[in-house]
N, C-alpha and C positions, 0 to 999 in steps of 0.2 A: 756899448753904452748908448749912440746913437741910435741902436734900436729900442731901448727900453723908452728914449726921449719920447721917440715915434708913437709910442704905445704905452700908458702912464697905468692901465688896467693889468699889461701884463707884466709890470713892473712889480704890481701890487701882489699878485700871485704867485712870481716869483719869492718876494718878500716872505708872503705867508708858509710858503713851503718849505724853505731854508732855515726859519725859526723853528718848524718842527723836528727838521732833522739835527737843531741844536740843541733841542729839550734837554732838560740837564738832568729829568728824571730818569730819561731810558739809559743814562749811565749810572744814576745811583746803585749801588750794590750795598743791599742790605746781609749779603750774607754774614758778617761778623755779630748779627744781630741773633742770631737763629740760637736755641738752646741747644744742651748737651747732648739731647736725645732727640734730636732733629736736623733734617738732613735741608742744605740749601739746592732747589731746582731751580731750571731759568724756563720761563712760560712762554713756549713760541721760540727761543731765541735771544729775549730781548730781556722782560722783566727779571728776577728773580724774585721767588718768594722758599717759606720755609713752612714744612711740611713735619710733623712728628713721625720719627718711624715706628715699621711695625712693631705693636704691642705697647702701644703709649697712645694717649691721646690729650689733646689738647691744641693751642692756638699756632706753636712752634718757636713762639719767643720766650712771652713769660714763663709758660711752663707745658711740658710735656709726662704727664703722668702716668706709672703703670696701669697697662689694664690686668685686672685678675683674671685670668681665663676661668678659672677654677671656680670663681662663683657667680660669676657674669652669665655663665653657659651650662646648665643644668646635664651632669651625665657626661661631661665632654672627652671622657676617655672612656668610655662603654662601662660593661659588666665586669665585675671581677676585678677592677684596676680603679686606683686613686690618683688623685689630680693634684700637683705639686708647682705652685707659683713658686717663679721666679722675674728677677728684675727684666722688664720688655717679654717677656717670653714664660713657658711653663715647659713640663714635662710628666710624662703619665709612669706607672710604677706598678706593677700587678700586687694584688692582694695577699696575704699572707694564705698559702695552701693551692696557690698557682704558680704560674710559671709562664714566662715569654718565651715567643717559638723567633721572635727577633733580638731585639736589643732590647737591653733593662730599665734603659729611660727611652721613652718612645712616645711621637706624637699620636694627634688621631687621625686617620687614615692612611699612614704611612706602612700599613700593611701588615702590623705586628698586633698581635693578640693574646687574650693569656687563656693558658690552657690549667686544667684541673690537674695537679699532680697526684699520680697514683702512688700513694705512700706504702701502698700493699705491696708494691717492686720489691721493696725491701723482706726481704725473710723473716725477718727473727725481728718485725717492727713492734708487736702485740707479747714477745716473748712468748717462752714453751708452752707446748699445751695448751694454742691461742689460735684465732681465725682473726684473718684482718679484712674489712668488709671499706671499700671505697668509697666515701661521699663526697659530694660536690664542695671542694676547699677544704677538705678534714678525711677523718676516715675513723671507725669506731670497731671493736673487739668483740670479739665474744668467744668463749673455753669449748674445745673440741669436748665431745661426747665424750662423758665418764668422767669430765672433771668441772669445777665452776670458781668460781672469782668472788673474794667477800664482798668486790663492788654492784655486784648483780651479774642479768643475762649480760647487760650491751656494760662496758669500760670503754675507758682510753688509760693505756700506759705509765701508771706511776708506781710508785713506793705501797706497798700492800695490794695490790690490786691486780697480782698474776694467779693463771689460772694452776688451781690445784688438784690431787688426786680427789674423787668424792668418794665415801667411803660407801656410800650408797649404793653404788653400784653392786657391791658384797654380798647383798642382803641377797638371805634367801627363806627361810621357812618363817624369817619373822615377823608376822604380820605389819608393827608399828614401823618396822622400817621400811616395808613396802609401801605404805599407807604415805608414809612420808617425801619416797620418791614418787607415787603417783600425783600427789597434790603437786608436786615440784614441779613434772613435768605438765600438766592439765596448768602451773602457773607459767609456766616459758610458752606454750603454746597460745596461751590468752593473749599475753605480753607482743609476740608475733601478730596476733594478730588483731590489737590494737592501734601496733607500731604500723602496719598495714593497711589501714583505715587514714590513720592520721595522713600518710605520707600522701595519700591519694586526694584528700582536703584541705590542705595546708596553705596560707596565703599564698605563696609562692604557683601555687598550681592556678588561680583562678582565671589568669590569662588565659588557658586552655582550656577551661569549662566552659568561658566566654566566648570560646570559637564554635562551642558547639551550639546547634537547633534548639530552643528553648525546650520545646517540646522532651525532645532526644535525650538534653541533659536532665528536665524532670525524670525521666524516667529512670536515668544511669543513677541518679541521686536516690530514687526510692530504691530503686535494687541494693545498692550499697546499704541504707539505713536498715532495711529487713535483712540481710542477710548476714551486719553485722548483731543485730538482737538474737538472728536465729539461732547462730554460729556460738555466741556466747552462752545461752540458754541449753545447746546440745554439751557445752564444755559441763559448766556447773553441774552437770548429772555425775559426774565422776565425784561431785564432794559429798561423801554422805554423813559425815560430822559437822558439827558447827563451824564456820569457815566465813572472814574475813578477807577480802584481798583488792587490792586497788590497784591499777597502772594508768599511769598519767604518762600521756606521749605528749604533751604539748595543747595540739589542736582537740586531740582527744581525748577523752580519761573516762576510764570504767572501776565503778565499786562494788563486787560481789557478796552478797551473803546467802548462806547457808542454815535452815535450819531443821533441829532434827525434830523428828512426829510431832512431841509433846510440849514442842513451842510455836510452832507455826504458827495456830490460829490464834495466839494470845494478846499480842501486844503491835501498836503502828509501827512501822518501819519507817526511821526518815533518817534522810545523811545531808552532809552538806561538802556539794565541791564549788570549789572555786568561787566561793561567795554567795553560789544557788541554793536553794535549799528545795525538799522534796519530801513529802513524806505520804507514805500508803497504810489508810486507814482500816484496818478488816472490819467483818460486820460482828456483833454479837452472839456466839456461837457457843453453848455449850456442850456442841461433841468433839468428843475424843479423834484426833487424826492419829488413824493407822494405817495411810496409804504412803510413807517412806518422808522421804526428808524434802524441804521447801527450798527454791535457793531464789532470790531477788536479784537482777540485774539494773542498775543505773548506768546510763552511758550519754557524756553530754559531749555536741560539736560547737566549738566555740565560733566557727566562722560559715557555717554551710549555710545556713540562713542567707549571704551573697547569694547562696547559688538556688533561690525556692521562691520567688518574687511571686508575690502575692496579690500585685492589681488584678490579672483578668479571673481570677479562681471563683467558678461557680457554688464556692462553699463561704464564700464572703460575701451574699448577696445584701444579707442588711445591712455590711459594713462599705454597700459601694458609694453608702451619700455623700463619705468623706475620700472617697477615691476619685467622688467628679468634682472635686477642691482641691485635692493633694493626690500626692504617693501614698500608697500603704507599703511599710517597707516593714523586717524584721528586726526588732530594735532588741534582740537580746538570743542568748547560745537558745540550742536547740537540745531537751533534755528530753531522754526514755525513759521507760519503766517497762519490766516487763517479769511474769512471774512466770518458774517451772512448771509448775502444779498447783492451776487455779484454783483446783475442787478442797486442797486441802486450807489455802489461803480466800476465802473469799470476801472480794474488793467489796468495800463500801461507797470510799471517794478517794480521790487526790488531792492532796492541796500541795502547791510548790510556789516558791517564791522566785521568781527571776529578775537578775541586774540588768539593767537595759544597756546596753550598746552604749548608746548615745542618751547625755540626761535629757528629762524633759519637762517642759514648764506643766505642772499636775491640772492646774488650771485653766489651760489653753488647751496642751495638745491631749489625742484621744488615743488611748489603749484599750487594746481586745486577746481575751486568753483565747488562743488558738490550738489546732492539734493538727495533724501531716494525716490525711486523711487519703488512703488509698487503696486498692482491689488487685485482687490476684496476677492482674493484668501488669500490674507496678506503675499505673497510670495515677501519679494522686495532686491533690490540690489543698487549700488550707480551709479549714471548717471552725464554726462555734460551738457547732452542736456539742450539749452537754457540759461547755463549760459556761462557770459566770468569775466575774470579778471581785474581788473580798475588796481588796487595798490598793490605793498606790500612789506613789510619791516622785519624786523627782529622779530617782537611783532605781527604785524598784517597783512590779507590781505584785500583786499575790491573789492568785488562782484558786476556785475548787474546779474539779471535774468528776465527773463520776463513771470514766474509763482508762487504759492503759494506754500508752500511744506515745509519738514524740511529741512532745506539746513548745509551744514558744508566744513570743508576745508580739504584739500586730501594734506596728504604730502608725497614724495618718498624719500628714503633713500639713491637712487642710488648713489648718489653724496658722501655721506658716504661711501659707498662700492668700489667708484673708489680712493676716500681719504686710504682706507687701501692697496690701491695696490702702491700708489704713489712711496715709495721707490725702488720698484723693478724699476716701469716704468721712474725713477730718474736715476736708475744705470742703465738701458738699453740704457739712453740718452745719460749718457756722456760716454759712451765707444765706443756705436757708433759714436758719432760727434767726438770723437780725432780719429776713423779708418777714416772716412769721411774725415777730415780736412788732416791726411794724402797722402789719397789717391788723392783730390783735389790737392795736394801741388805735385804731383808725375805728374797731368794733365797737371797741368801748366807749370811745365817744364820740359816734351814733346814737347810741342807746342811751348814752347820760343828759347829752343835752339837746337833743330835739326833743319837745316837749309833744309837740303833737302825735306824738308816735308812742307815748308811754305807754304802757300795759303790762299785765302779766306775762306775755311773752316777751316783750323785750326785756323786763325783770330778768326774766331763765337766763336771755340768752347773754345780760349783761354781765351777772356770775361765772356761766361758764366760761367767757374769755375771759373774763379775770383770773380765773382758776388755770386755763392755760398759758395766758401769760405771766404768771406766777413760775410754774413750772420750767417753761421755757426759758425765761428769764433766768434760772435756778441753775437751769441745764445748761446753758450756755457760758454762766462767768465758776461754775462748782463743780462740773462733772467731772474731771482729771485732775481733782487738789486730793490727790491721796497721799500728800505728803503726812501730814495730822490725822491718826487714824479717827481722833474725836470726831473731828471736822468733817471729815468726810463721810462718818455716820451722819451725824448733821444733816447734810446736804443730802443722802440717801434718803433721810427719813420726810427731808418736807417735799422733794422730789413723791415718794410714793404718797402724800397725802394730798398735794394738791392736783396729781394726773386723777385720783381714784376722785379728787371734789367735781373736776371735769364731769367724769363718767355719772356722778350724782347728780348734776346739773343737767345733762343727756337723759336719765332717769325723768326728772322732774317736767322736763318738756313733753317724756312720752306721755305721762300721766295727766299733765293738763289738758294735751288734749284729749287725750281719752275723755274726759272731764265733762270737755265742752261738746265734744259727740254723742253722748248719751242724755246732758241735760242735767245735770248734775246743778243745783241752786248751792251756793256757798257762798261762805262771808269770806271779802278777797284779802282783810287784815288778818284774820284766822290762818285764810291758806296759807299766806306768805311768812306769816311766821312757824309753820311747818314745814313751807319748803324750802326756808334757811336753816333749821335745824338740820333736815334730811340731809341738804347738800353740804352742810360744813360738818355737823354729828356724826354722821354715820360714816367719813371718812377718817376721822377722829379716832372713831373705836374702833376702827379695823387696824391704823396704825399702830394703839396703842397697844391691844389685842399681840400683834406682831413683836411689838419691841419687845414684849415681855418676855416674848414664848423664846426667842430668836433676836437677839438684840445684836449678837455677832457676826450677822449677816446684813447686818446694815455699812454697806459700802467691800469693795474686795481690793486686793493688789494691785487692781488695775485700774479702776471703774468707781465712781461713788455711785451706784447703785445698788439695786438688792441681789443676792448671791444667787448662785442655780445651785447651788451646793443642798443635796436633805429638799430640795426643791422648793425652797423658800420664796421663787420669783411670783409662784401660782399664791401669795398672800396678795399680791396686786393682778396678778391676769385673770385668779378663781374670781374676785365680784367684777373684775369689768368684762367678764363672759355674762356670767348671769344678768347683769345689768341690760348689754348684748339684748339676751334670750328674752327678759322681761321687757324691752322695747319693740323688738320684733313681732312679741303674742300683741302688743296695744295698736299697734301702729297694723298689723291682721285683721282686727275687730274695728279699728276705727274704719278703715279700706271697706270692708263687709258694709258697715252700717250706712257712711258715704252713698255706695254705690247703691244699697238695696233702697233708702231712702225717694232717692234721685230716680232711681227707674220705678216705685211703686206710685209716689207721690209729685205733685210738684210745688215744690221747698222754694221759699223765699232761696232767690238767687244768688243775693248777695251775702246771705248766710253760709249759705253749701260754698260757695267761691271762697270766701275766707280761712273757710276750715281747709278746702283742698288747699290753699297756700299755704295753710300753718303745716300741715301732714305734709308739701311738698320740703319744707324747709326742715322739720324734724327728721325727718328719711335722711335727707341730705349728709345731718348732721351726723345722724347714724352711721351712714356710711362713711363719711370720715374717717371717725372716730373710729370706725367697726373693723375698714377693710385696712389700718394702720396697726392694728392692737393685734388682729390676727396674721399680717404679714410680719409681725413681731416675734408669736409663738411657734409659727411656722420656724422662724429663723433659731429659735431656742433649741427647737427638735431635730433641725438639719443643719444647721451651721456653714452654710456654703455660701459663695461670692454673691450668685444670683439673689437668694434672700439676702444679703447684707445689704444690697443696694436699694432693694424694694422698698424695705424695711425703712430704712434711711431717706429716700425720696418722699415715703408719706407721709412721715413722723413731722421732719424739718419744713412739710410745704404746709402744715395744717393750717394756719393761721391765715395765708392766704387761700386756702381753701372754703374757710367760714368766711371769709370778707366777702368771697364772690358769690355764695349761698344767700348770703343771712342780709348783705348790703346793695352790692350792685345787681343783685336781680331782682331786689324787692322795691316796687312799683311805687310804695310810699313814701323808702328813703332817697328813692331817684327823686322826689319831687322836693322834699327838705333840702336835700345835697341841691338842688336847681335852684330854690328859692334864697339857700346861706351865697350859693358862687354867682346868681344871678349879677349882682352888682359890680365884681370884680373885673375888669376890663379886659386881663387875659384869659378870663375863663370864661365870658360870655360866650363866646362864639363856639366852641366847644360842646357848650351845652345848648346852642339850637338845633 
């Protein structure tokens, strides 16, 4: 004690050291607190906390809850075997038609696997007179030679369905029952080799097609597709009567006909599988076939289209504008035709209708009838040639063509890919149109109330901004109210009347000056009451002209504007082209008479100076107006990200476009704009 006296600091130290070692926490023991499914550790030694065991989770006191292995973890006991929760824990079970080479309930990676049981072990599985044929988890039947089964070639083992004697086999001098066994077997052989075809393109398989060289696989894909038409076309020669016959394997399904001389060239042939439909038109023919009997083959692959990818294919070259927007992918089965004996059938056209894959918006996305287009070589790619498009909807489209071949339907994505830029090209729009609407609103009064500035031309150009700020205005709180299809006609219709009053008023500037370069003497209350007719009239009649013809294209499902649909947009793009055209020949002539003037003679100064500002301010305005309307059309005709943006950048900036034109680089409203802000104190300086 007399040394702690000594030293009052290491008194203190001690103090604080001994309090820690009395913490009353490092004895607390929380374990009675831990839940049922949670175990108590000590951390270090010292603390204790509680942990939930394996297969639970949560805090370790309130609650500790199973976790589902089974659907937490995708797959988690492989192929062939299903996944079975249990409380904390699960266990895997093989699938019906396998078998564990370990234990019957087994985790994953604990070494056990399920194997395929061969059902065919068994002898007498298919019953007498039977073949038992082994598939992956199952196994299917078929009747030894000489006998067959009322269920078909392929059975599985029930009540009616063993194989019997055929009596076929007997026949001998008589014709119809030979006739009968040959169709029979010419139909088991097709059936093969159908079932043949299918098993090689079956979803199941496309992992493995996907390992192979694109190239490689085009090719292994065409040889398949020829060799199944050829193979089927060399069978059907064995039917020389009238003959129906169909096998549907799944992935593939073939429908045969047969016809004999004196039908062949008479009537279309059309079938309908699986929702598809097809039909082959002959031409008009009145001679007699005597060259033997006809037979039609149809043969559709519901899933190969996976395996035929159609972006780099030099036979979709007009269709690449939507491949440098999107994918072109194959949005529906892959359907043949092919006939025995052309010379007695001869084709006129195809028309087929195909279900798409995947549905698609009619309006947005774009479809192309396509055909598998390839050379001896077996080297092929996807083509238009010869087809066009009839129809199409949301489900399906429908084709002519005017050859044989596998034909299928080409869908792009582009439309998609312009869909995920939308919002940007959204908030591009409206920020632009309120700078636009602004700067309109800054043009107009300019033109209204500087006095010393009045004239005929600022008349023009006072209309046209009004006529765009109409429009923009229009555009900006009306163009996605498609809820009201009235309404949004509506908004459609004064939308195309006040852009086209624009293009009138653009008109009307070309023409005054034309006017005033040639010398033209007129009364200016005459002109202007022609040039308000022209510029509000004649867009008038073109509207109404429209509604009448085409009233149902005023606004679409998506858009309050005018449709592309029967091409309805060209009632507004056909006069503000010509308009266009008719300003460019003025604004030619006026340039020619300018210049020739000016270099032959020498012209009051101040006269030729005026005119070239007015010509420099009309150009101007042309090109606005001009290089926006045509990166519009462009956009209508290619539909790609690039044109969206262009299109959208010139439209939304116009406003501020003509303010910089038509105001701040015109030398006389610099001097008004100097003389209205001259007084204001924060704007003086500004303007020295």
């Amino acid at each position: 004690m007399e040394f702690f006296h000594r030293s009052p600091m290491k008194l203190l130290l001690f103090a604080a050291w001994f309090s820690s070692v009395l913490d009353p926490c490092i004895f607390e023991d929380i374990c009675h607190l831990c839940h049922q499914n949670a175990s108590c550790t000590r951390n270090n030694g010292t603390k204790s906390a509680c942990f939930c065991k394996q297969g639970f989770t949560g805090d370790g006191i309130n609650n500790c809850q199973d976790d589902n292995e089974c659907e937490n973890v995708t797959g988690i006991c492989g192929p062939n075997a299903t996944c079975n929760n249990t409380i904390g824990h699960y266990y895997c079970t093989c699938l019906s038609g396998f078998t564990s080479n370990g234990k019957q309930k087994f985790q994953t990676n604990d070494g056990t696997n399920c194997k395929d049981i061969d059902e065919c072990m068994d002898a007498g599985r298919c019953g007498p007179f039977s073949k038992c044929h082994n598939t992956n988890g199952s196994f299917i039947c078929s009747c030894m030679r000489g006998y067959t089964s009322p269920a078909g070639i392929w059975f599985t083992p029930k009540n009616g369905t063993d194989c019997r004697e055929n009596p076929k086999k007997h026949c001998h001098l008589d014709h119809r029952c030979i006739d009968n066994a040959v169709s029979k077997t010419l139909e088991r052989v097709s059936g093969n080799l159908v079932f043949s075809v299918n098993n090689l393109v079956e979803k199941d398989e496309k992992v493995e097609w996907d390992k192979i060289n694109e190239d490689l696989r085009k090719y292994y894909v065409t040889t398949l597709l020829h060799t199944a038409e050829r193979e089927t076309l060399v069978l059907s020669a064995g039917y020389t009567h009238t003959t129906q016959m169909q096998v549907d394997a799944g992935e593939v399904e073939m429908k045969l006909y047969t016809f004999e001389p004196h039908q062949a060239h008479k009537q279309p042939v059309s079938t309908n599988i699986q929702g598809n439909y097809i039909s082959l038109n002959p031409k008009n023919s009145k001679e007699k076939n005597t060259n033997g009997s006809t037979s039609i083959v149809f043969l559709i692959y519901n899933n190969i289209g996976d395996l035929l990818k159609p972006a780099d294919d030099p036979g979709v070259v007009d269709y690449s504008r939507y491949a440098a927007a999107g994918e072109i992918t194959v949005n529906s089965p892959v359907i043949a035709a092919a006939i025995s004996n052309p010379e007695t059938f001869a084709l006129n056209n195809v028309t087929f209708t195909l279900k798409h894959t995947q549905e698609i918006d009619a309006a947005l996305d774009e479809t192309k009838c396509a055909f598998w287009e390839y050379s001896q070589s077996m080297m092929g790619h996807w083509s238009l040639d010869g087809c066009t498009r009839i129809h199409v909807n949301a489900t399906h489209t429908s084709c002519s063509c005017n050859h044989l071949t596998h034909f299928a339907i080409l869908m792009s994505s582009a439309q998609a890919n312009l869909l995920a830029h939308y919002n940007v090209l959204t908030r591009i729009t409206q920020l632009g149109m309120v700078i636009s609407i602004i700067c309109l609103s800054m043009c107009i009064f300019t033109f209204w109330f500087f006095r010393d500035i009045q004239n005929t031309r600022t008349t023009i150009h006072k209309n046209l901004c009004c006529s765009l700020f109409m429009a923009q205005f229009i555009f900006l709180i009306g163009i996605n109210k498609i809820a009201h299809k009235w309404f949004c006609s509506l908004i459609a219709g004064l939308l195309h009347y006040f852009f086209l009053a624009a293009f009138a008023w653009m008109c009307i500037e070309g023409i005054h000056l034309y006017l005033i370069v040639v010398g033209v003497i007129y009364n200016k209350g005459f002109l202007h009451r022609n040039f308000y007719l022209f510029g509000y009239g004649s867009p008038a009649v073109v509207v109404a002209i429209s509604a009448t013809l085409g009233h149902k294209y005023y606004g679409t499902s998506t858009v309050c504007w005018l449709s592309t649909e029967n091409n309805f947009i060209w009632s507004f793009i056909g006069p503000a082209c010509l308009i266009i055209i008719v300003n460019l020949l003025a604004f030619a002539v006026i340039i020619f008479k300018v210049f020739r003037h000016t270099s032959v003679k020498k012209p009051e100064i101040s006269h030729y100076e005026n005119i070239r500002s007015c010509a420099r301010g009309a150009i101007a305005l042309l090109f606005v107006l001009g290089v926006t309307w045509t990166l519009g059309v462009i956009h209508i005709l290619y539909e790609t990200t690039l044109t969206a943006y262009l299109f959208t950048f010139a439209n939304v900036f116009q406003g501020m476009f003509i303010f910089i034109f038509l105001c701040v680089l015109s030398r006389r409203i610099q001097e008004e704009y100097y003389r209205l802000f001259k007084n204001v104190p924060c704007c003086f300086e500004c303007l020295q």
